[in-house]
N, CA, C and O atoms as CSV, one atom per row, in Angstrom:
chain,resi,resn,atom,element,x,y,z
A,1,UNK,N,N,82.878,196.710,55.368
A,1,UNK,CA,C,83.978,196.398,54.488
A,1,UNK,C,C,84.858,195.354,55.175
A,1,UNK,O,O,85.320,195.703,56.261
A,2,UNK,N,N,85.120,194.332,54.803
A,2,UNK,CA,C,85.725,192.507,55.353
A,2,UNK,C,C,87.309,193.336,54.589
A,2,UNK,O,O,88.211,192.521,54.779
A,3,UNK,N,N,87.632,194.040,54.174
A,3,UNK,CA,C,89.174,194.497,53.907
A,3,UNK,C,C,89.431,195.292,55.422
A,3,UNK,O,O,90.512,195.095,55.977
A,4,UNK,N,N,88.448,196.162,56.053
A,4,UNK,CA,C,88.741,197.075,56.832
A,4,UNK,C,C,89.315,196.562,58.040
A,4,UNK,O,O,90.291,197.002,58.647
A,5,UNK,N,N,88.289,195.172,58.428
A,5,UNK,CA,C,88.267,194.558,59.482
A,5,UNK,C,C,89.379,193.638,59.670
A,5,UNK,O,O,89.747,193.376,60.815
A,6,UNK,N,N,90.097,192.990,58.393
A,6,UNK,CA,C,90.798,191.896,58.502
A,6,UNK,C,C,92.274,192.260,57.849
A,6,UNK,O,O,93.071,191.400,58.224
A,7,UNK,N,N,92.877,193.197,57.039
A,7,UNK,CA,C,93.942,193.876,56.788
A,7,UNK,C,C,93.928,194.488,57.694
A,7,UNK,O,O,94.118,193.944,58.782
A,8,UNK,N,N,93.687,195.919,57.595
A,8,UNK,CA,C,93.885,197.009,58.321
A,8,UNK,C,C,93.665,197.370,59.990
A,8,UNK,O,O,94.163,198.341,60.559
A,9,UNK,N,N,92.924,196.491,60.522
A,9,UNK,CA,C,92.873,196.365,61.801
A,9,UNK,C,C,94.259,195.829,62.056
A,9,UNK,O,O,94.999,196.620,62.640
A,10,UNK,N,N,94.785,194.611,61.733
A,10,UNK,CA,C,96.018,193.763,62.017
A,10,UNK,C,C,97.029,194.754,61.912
A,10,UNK,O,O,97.842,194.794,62.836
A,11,UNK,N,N,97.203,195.943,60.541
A,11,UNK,CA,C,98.156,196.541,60.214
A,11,UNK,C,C,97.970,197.617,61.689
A,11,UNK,O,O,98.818,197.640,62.582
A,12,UNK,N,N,97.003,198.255,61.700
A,12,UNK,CA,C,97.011,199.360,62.544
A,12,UNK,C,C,97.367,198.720,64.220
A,12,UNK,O,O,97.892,199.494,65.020
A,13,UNK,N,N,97.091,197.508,64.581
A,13,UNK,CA,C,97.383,196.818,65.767
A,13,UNK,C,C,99.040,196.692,65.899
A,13,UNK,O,O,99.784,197.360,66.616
A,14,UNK,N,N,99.307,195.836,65.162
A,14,UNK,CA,C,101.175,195.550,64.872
A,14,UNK,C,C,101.800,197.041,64.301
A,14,UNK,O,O,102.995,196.928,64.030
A,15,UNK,N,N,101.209,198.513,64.041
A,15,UNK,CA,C,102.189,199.004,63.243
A,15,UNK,C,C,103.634,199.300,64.467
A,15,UNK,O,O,104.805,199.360,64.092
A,16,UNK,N,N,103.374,199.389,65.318
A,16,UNK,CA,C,104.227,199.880,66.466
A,16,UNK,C,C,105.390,198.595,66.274
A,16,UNK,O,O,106.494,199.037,66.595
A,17,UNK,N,N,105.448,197.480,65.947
A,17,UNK,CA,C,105.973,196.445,65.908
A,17,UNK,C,C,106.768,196.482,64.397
A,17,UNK,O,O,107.950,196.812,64.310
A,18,UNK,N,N,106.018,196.131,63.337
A,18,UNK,CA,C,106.601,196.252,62.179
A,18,UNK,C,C,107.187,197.649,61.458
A,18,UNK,O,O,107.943,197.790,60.498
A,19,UNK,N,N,106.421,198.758,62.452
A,19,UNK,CA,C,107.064,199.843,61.977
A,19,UNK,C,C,108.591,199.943,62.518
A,19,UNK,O,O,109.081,200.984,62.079
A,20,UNK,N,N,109.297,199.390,63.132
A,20,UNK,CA,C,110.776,199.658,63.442
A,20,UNK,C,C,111.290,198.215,62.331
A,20,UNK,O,O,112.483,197.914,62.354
A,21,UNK,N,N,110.589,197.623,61.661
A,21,UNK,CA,C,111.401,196.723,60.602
A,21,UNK,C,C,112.549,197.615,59.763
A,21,UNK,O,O,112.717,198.835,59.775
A,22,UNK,N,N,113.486,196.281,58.823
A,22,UNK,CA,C,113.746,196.914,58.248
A,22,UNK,C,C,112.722,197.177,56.676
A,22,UNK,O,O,111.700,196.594,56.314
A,23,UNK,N,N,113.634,198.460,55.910
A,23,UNK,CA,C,112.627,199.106,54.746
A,23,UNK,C,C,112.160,197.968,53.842
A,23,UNK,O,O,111.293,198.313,53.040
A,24,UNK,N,N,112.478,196.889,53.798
A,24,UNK,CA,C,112.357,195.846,52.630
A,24,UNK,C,C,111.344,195.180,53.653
A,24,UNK,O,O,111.171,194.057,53.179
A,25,UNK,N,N,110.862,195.246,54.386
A,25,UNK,CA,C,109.891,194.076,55.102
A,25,UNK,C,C,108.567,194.901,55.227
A,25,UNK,O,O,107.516,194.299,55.445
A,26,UNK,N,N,108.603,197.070,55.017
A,26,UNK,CA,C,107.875,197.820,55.312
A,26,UNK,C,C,106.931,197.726,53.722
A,26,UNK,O,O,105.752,197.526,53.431
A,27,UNK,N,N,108.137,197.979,52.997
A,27,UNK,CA,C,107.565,197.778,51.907
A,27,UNK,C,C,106.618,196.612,51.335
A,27,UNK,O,O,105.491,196.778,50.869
A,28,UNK,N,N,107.379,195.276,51.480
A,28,UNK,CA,C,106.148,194.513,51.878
A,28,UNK,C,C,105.036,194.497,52.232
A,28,UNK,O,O,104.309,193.564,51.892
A,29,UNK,N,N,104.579,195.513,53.011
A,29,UNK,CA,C,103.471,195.562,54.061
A,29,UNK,C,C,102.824,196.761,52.919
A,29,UNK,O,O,101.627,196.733,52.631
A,30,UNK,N,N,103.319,197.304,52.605
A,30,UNK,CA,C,102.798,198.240,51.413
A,30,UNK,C,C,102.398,197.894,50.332
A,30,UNK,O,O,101.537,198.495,49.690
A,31,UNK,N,N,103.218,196.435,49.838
A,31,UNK,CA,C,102.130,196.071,48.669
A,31,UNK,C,C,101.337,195.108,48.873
A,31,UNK,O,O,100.622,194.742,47.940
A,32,UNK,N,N,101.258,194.390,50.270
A,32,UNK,CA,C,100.463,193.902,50.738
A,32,UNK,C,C,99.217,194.605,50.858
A,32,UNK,O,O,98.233,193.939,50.539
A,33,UNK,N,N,99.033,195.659,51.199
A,33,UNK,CA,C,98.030,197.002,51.562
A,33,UNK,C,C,97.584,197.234,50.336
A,33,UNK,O,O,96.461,196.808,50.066
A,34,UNK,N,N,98.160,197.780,49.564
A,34,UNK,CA,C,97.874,198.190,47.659
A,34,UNK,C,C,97.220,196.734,47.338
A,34,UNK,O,O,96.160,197.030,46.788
A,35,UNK,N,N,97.276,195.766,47.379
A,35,UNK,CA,C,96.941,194.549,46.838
A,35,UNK,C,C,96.033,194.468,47.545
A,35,UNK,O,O,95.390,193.894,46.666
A,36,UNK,N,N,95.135,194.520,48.601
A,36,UNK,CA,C,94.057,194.393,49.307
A,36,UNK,C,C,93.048,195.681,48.547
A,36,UNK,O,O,91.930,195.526,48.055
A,37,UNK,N,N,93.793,196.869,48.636
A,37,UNK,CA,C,93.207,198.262,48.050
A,37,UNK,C,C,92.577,197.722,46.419
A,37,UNK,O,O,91.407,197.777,46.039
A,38,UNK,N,N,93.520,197.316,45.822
A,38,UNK,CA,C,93.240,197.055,44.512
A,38,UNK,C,C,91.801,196.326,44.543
A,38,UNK,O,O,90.835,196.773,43.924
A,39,UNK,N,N,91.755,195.045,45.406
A,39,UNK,CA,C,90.604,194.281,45.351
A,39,UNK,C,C,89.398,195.266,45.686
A,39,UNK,O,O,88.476,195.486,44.902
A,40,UNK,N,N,89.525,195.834,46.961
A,40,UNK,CA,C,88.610,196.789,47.575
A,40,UNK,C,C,87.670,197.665,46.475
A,40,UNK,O,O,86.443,197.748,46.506
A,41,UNK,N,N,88.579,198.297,45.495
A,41,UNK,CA,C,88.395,199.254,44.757
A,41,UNK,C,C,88.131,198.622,43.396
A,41,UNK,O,O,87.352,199.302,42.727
A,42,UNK,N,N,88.545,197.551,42.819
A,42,UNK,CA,C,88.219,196.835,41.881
A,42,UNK,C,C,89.069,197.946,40.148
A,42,UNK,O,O,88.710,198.033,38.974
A,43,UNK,N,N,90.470,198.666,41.097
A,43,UNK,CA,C,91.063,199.389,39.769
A,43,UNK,C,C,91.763,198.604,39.120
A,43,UNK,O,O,92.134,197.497,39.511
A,44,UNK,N,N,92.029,199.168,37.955
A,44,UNK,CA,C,93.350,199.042,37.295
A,44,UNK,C,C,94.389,198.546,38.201
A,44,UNK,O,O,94.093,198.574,39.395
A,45,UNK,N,N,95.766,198.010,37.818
A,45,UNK,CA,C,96.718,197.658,38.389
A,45,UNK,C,C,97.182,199.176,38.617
A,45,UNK,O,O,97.314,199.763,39.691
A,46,UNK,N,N,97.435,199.746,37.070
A,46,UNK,CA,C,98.364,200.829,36.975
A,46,UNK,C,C,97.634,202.045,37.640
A,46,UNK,O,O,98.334,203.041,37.458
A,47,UNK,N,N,96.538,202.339,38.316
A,47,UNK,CA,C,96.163,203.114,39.424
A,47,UNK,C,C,97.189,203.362,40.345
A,47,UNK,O,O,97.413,202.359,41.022
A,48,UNK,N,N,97.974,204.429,40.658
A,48,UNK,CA,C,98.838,205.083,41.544
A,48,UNK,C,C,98.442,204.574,43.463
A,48,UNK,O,O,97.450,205.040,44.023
A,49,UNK,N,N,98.918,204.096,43.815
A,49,UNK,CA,C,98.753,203.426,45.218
A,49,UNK,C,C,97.784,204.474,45.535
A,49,UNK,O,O,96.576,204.238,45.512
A,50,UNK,N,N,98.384,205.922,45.906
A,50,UNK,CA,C,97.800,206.782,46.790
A,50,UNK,C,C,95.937,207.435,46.480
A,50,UNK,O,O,95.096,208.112,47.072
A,51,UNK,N,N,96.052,206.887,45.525
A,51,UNK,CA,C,94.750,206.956,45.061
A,51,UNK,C,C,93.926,206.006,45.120
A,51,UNK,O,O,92.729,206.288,45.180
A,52,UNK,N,N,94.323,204.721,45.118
A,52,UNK,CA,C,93.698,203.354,45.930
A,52,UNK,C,C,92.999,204.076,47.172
A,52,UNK,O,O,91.834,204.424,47.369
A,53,UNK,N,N,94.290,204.175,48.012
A,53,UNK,CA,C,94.071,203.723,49.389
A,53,UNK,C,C,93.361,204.998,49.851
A,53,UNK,O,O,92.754,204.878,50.915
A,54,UNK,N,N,93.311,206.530,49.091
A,54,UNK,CA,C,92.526,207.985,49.260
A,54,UNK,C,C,91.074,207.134,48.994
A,54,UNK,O,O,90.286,207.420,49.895
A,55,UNK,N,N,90.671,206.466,48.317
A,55,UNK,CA,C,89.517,205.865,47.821
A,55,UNK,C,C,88.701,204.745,48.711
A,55,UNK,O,O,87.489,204.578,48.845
A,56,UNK,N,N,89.908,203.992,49.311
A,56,UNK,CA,C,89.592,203.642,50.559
A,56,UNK,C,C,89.222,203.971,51.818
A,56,UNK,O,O,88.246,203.585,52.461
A,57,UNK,N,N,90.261,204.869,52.170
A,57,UNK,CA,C,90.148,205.887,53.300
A,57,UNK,C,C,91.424,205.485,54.209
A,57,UNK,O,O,91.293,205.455,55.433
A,58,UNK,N,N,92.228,205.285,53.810
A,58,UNK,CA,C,93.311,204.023,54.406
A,58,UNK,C,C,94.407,204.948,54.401
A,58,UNK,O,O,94.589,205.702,53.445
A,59,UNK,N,N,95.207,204.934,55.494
A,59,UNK,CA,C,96.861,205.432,55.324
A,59,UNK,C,C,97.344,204.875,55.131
A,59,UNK,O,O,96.950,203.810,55.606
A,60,UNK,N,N,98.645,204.733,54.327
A,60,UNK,CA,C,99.720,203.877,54.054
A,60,UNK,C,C,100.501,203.241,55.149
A,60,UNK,O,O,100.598,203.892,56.189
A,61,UNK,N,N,101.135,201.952,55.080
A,61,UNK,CA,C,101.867,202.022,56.287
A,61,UNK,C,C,102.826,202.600,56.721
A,61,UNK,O,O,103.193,202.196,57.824
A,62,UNK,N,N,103.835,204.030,55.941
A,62,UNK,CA,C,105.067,204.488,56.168
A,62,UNK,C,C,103.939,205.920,57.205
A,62,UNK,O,O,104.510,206.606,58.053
A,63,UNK,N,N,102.485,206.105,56.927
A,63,UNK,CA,C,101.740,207.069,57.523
A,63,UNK,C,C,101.234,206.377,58.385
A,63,UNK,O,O,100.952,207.193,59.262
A,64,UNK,N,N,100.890,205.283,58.764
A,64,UNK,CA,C,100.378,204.814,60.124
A,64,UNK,C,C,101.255,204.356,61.126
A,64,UNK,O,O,100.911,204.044,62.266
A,65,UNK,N,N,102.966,204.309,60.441
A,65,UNK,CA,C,103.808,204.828,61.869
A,65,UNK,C,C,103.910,205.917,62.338
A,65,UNK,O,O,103.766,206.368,63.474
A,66,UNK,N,N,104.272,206.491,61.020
A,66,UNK,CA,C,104.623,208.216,61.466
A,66,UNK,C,C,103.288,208.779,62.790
A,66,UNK,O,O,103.483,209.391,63.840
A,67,UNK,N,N,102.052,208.303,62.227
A,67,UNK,CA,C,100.827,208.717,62.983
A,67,UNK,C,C,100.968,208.434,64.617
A,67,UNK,O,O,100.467,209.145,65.488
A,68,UNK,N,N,101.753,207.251,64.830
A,68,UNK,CA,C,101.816,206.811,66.314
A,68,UNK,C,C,102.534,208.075,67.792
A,68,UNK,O,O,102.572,207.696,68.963
């Protein structure tokens, strides 16, 4: 999967970094993530994020700080 390797590696590398942003720059990074998910998964827009990214296998980024 070319989403796994080239989003989510970067996100999971920097989260230690962007996770102390502020909430408007996190969020960003969240629909940045959903917008990669969407392609990945080929849903609907109106598909609920958390079901994207459950479909992916992906944590969100407010869960891949908390995870650190």
């Amino acid at each position: 999967m070319l989403a796994d390797g080239i989003i989510m590696s970067k996100l999971s590398y920097l989260i230690s970094l962007w996770g102390g942003c502020e909430k408007y720059l996190i969020r960003s990074l969240q629909v940045i993530q959903s917008k990669a998910a969407r392609v990945v998964t080929k849903l609907d827009w109106y598909t609920p994020t958390h079901v994207l990214l459950s479909q992916c296998g992906w944590l969100s980024v407010h869960q891949l700080y908390i995870t650190l």
